[in-house]
PAZADREN-182329 format. One record per residue (C-alpha): residue in one letter; x, y, z; residue number from 1. Coordinates in steps of 0.001 Angstrom, whole numbers. Each point is the difference from the previous one (the first is absolute). Layout:
<nodes>
("A", (X, Y, Z), NUM)
...
</nodes>
This chain:
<nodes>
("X", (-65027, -23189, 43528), 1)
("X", (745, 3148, -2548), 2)
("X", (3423, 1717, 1026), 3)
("X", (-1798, 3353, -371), 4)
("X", (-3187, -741, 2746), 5)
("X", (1544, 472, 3325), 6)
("X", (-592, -2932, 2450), 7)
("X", (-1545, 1660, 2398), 8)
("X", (-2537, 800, -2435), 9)
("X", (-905, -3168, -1321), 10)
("X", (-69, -1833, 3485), 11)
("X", (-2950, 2310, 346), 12)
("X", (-1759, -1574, -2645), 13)
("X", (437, -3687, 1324), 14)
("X", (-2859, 401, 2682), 15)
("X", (-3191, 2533, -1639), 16)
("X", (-2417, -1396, 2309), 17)
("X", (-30, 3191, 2396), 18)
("X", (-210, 3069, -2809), 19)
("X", (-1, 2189, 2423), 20)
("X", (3185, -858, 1682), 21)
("X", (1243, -557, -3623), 22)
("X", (-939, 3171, -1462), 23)
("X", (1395, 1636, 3337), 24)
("X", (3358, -1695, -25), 25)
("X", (282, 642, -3747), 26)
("X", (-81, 3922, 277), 27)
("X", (3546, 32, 1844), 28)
("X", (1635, -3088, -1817), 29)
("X", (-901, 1308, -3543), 30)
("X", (316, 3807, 667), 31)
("X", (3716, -574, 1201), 32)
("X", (534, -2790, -3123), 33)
("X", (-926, 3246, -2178), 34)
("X", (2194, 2427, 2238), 35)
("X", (-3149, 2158, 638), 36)
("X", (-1058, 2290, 2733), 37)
("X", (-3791, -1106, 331), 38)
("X", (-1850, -2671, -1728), 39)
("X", (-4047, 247, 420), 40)
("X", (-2851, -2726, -721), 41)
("X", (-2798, 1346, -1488), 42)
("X", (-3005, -2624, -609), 43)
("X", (-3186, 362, -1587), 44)
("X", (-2931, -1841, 241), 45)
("X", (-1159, 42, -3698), 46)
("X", (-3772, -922, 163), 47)
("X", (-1343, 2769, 2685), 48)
("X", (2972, 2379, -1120), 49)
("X", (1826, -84, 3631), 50)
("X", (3222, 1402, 506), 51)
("X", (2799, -291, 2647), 52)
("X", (3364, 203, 610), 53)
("X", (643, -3292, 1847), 54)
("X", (3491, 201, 918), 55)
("X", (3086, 2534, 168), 56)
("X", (3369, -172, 836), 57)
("X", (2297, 3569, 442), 58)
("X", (4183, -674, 371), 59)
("X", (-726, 3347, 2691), 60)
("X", (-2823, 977, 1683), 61)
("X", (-236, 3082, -1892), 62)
("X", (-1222, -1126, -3109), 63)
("X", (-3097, -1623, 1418), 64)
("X", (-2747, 155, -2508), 65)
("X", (-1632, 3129, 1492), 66)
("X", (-3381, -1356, -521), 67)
("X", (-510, -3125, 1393), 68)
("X", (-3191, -2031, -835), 69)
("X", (-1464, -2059, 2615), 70)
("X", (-2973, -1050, -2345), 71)
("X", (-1210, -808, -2955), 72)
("X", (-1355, 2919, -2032), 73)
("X", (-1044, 537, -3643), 74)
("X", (2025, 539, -2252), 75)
("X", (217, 4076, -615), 76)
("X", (-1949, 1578, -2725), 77)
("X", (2157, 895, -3409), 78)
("X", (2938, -2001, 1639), 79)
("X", (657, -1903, -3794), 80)
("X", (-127, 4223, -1174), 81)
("X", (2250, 1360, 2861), 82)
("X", (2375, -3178, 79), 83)
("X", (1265, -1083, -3499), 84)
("X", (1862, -2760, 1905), 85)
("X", (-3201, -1143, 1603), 86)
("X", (-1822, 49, -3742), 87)
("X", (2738, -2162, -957), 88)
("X", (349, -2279, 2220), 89)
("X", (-4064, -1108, -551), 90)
("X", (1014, -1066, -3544), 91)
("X", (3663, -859, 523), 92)
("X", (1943, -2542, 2263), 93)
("X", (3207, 1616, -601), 94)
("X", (1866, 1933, 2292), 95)
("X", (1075, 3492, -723), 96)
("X", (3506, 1278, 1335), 97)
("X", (-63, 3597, 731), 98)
("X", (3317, 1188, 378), 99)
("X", (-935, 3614, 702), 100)
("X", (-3467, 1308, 925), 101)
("X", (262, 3245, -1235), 102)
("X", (1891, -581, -3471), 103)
("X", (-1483, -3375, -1196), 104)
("X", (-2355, 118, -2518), 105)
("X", (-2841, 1696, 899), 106)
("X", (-2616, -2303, -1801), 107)
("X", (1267, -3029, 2429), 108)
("X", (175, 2108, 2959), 109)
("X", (-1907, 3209, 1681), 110)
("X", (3532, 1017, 1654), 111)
("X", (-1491, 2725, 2233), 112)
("X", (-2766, -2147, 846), 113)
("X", (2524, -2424, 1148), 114)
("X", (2461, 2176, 1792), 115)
("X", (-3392, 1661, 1935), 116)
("X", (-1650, -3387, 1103), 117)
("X", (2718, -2200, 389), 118)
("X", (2754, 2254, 704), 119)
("X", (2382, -2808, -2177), 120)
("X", (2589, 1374, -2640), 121)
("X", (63, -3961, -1868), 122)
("X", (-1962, -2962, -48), 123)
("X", (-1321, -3125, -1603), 124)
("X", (-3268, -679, -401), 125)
("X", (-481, -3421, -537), 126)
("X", (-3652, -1026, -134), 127)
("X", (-1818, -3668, 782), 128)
("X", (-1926, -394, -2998), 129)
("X", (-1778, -3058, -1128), 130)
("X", (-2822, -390, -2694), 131)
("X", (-321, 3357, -38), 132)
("X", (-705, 561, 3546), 133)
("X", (2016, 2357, 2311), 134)
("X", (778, -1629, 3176), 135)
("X", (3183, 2367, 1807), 136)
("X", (2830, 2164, -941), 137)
("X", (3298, -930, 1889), 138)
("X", (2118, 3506, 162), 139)
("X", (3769, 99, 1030), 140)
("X", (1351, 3563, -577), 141)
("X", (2146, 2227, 1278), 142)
("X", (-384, 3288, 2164), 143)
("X", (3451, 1875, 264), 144)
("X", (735, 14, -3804), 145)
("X", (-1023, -1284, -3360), 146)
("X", (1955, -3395, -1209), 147)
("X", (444, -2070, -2510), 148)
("X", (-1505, -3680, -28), 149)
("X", (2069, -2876, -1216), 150)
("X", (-292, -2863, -1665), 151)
("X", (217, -2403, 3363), 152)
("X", (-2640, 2619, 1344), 153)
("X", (-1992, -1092, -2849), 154)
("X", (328, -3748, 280), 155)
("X", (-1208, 273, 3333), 156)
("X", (-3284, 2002, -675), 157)
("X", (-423, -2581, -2296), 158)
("X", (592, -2950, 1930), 159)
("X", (-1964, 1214, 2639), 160)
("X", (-2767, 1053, -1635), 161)
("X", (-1055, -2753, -962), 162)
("X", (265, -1521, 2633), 163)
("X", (-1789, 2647, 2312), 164)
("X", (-3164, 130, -1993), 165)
("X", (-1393, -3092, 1253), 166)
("X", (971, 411, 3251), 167)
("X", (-1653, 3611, 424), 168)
("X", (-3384, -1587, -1476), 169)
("X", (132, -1949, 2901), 170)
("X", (287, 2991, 1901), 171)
("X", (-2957, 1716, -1660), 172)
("X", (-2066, -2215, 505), 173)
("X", (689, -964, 3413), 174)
("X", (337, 3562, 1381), 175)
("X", (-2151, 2185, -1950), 176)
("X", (-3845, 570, 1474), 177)
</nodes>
C-alpha cells in the first residue's frame, strides 16, 4: 500500500465486479482524498460517439451539476473546438490541473466556457485513455474558489486512473444501449 493513496480508496479497488457501485462509491472517496467540492464521471462510448455523465458527487447540494444526464447522447458538435481540454484529452492520458479557470492558460482551458457550464473555479481533468481511444473524464474541482493542486492530489489522479479505466469499460459496455 502507497502512503499517499488513502485506504479508503484502495479498498475500493479490491472488489471491481459491480462498476456501478464502484464508480458510485468512488465519486465521494476520491473527491474528499483530493479535498474537492464535486467530482463528476463522464463516460463515452467511443464507437457510436455516446456521451454521459455516469456519476457525480457535490460536498453540498448546491453545486449539483445543473444538467443532469439521464441518457446517453452524442457527443456535441465542435466539442474538441469549444473544449481544448476535451481535444486533449482524445490524444492525451494526462491529467491537466487547473488551478484557476479564468487565469490559466487559455490554450488548455476555455475559462468562460468553464465558469458558464460547469459553474467550477478549478479542476482536473484526468481522462481514461487507452490506444488512442477516449473512454471517460473523471473531474474533481472546486466551486467556491480557485485552488491549487498538490503533489499527493496528483499521485492520486494517477493511481486512480489507472485503475478506473478498466473498470468504467466495464461500465460502457454493460450500461450503454
Amino acid at each position: 500500500m502507497s502512503d499517499a493513496i488513502p485506504a479508503d480508496l484502495e479498498a475500493l479497488f479490491t472488489d471491481t465486479s459491480d462498476p456501478d457501485a464502484l464508480i458510485g462509491a468512488l465519486m465521494e472517496v476520491y473527491g474528499k482524498a483530493v479535498s474537492a467540492d464535486r467530482c463528476l464521471m463522464f463516460l463515452y462510448e467511443p464507437s457510436r460517439g455516446l456521451s454521459r455523465c455516469t456519476h457525480a458527487w457535490q460536498a453540498r447540494d448546491e453545486w449539483a451539476l445543473e444538467r443532469r444526464v439521464e441518457a446517453w447522447e452524442p457527443l456535441p458538435e465542435g466539442l474538441a473546438e469549444e473544449d481544448p481540454m476535451f481535444a486533449m484529452a482524445l490524444h492525451n492520458p494526462e491529467a491537466l490541473y487547473i488551478d484557476n479557470v479564468l487565469t490559466a492558460d487559455q490554450k488548455l482551458v476555455n475559462g468562460p466556457y468553464e465558469l458558464e457550464n460547469f459553474k467550477h473555479h478549478s479542476l482536473v481533468h484526468a481522462p481514461l485513455l487507452e490506444d488512442g481511444t477516449l473512454y471517460g473524464i473523471l473531474e474533481p474541482c472546486t466551486m467556491a474558489a480557485p485552488r491549487s493542486w498538490t503533489d499527493h492530489d496528483k499521485a492520486v489522479t494517477g493511481w486512480t486512473q489507472e485503475r478506473l479505466l478498466p473498470v468504467a469499460k466495464r461500465y460502457i459496455a454493460a450500461n450503454c444501449p
